[in-house]
C-alpha positions in Angstrom: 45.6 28.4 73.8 42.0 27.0 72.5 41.1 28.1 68.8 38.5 30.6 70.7 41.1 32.4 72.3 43.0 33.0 68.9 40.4 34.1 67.3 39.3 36.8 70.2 43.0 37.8 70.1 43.0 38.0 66.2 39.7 40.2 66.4 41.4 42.4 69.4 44.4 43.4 67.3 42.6 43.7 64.2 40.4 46.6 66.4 44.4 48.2 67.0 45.2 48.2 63.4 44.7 51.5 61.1 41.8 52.3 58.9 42.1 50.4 55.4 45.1 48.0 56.5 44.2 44.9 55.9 45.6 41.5 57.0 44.6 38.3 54.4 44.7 35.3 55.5 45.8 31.9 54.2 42.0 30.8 54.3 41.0 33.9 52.0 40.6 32.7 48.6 42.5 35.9 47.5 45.4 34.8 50.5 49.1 33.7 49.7 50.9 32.8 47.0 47.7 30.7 45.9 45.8 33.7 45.6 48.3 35.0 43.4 48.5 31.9 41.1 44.7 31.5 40.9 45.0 35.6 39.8 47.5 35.3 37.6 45.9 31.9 36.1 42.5 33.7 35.1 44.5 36.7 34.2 46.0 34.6 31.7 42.8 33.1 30.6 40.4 36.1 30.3 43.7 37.4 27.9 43.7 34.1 25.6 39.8 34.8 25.6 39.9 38.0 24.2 42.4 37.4 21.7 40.2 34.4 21.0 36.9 36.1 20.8 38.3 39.2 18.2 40.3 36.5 15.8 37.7 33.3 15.7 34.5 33.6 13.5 32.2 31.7 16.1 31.1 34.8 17.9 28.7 37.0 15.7 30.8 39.6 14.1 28.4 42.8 15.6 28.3 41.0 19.5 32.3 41.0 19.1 33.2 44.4 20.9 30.3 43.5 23.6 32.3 40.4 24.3 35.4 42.1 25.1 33.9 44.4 26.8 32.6 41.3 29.1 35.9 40.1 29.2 38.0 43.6 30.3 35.5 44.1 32.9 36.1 40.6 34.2 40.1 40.8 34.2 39.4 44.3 36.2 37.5 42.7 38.8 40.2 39.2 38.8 42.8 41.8 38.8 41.4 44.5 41.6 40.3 41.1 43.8 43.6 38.7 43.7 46.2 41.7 43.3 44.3 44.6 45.0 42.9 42.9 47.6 39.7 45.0 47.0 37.1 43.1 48.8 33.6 43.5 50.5 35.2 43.6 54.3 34.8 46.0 57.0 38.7 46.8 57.0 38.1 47.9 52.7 36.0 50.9 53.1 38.6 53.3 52.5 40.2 51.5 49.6 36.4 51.2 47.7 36.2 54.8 48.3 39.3 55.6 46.8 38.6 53.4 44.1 35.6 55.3 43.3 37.1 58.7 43.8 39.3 57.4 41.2 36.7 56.5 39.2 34.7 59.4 38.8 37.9 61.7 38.5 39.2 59.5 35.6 35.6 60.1 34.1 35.0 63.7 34.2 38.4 64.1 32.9 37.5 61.8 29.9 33.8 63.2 29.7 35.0 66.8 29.8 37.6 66.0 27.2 35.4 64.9 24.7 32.6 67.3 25.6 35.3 69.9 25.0 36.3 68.2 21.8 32.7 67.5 20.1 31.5 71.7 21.2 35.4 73.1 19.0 34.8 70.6 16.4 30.9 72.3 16.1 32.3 75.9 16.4 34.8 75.7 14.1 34.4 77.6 11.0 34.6 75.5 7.8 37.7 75.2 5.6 37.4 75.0 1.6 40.1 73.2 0.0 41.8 75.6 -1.1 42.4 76.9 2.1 43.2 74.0 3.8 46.1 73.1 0.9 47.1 77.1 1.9 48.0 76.1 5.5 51.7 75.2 6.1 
């Protein structure tokens, strides 16, 4: 069987297979147990990095949180690439979509939280002092 004819037949059953299944290849950079490794080795780095970059003086003390923030969203992507198998391909539509149902549940459950939170902290009356040491 020529190369041609495997890759008609891979294409055929990949046309059989279910919405959002996905079959990785060793080729794939995110395929096999080299995948993994190459995950788990900038997993390790981006966490030395950020441990790094809040305890070292050489970043400017204010740009501190903005590097961290850099550096979580980075591990997110290593992590949701290598160990999610999140990718760009035809066969990840439905897993993106989840992903971003996900997404925007998680933050109007955090938004409407604090919303919630900032509008009784406003309506609250005020407590003196005296009242406040009167509470049990």
């Amino acid at each position: 069987m020529s190369e041609i004819d495997s890759r008609i037949e891979e294409e055929l059953d990949r046309r059989d297979s279910a919405p959002g299944e996905e079959r990785i290849t060793e080729h794939e950079l995110a395929g096999g147990l080299s995948g993994y490794l190459l995950g788990f080795g900038l997993a390790i780095l981006l966490t030395i990095a950020s441990f790094l970059a809040a305890q070292t003086d050489l970043i400017y003390q204010p740009a501190v949180i903005s590097a961290l923030v850099v550096l979580a969203i980075a591990q997110m992507g290593v992590h949701l690439v290598f160990f999610l198998h999140i990718t760009t391909g035809p066969d990840n539509t439905n897993n993106v979509l989840a992903l971003a149902f996900g997404v925007l549940i998680v933050a109007l459950v955090v938004i409407g939280s604090v919303w919630i939170m900032a509008h009784l902290s406003v309506n609250m009356a005020p407590m003196s002092a005296h009242e406040a040491a009167m509470m049990p």
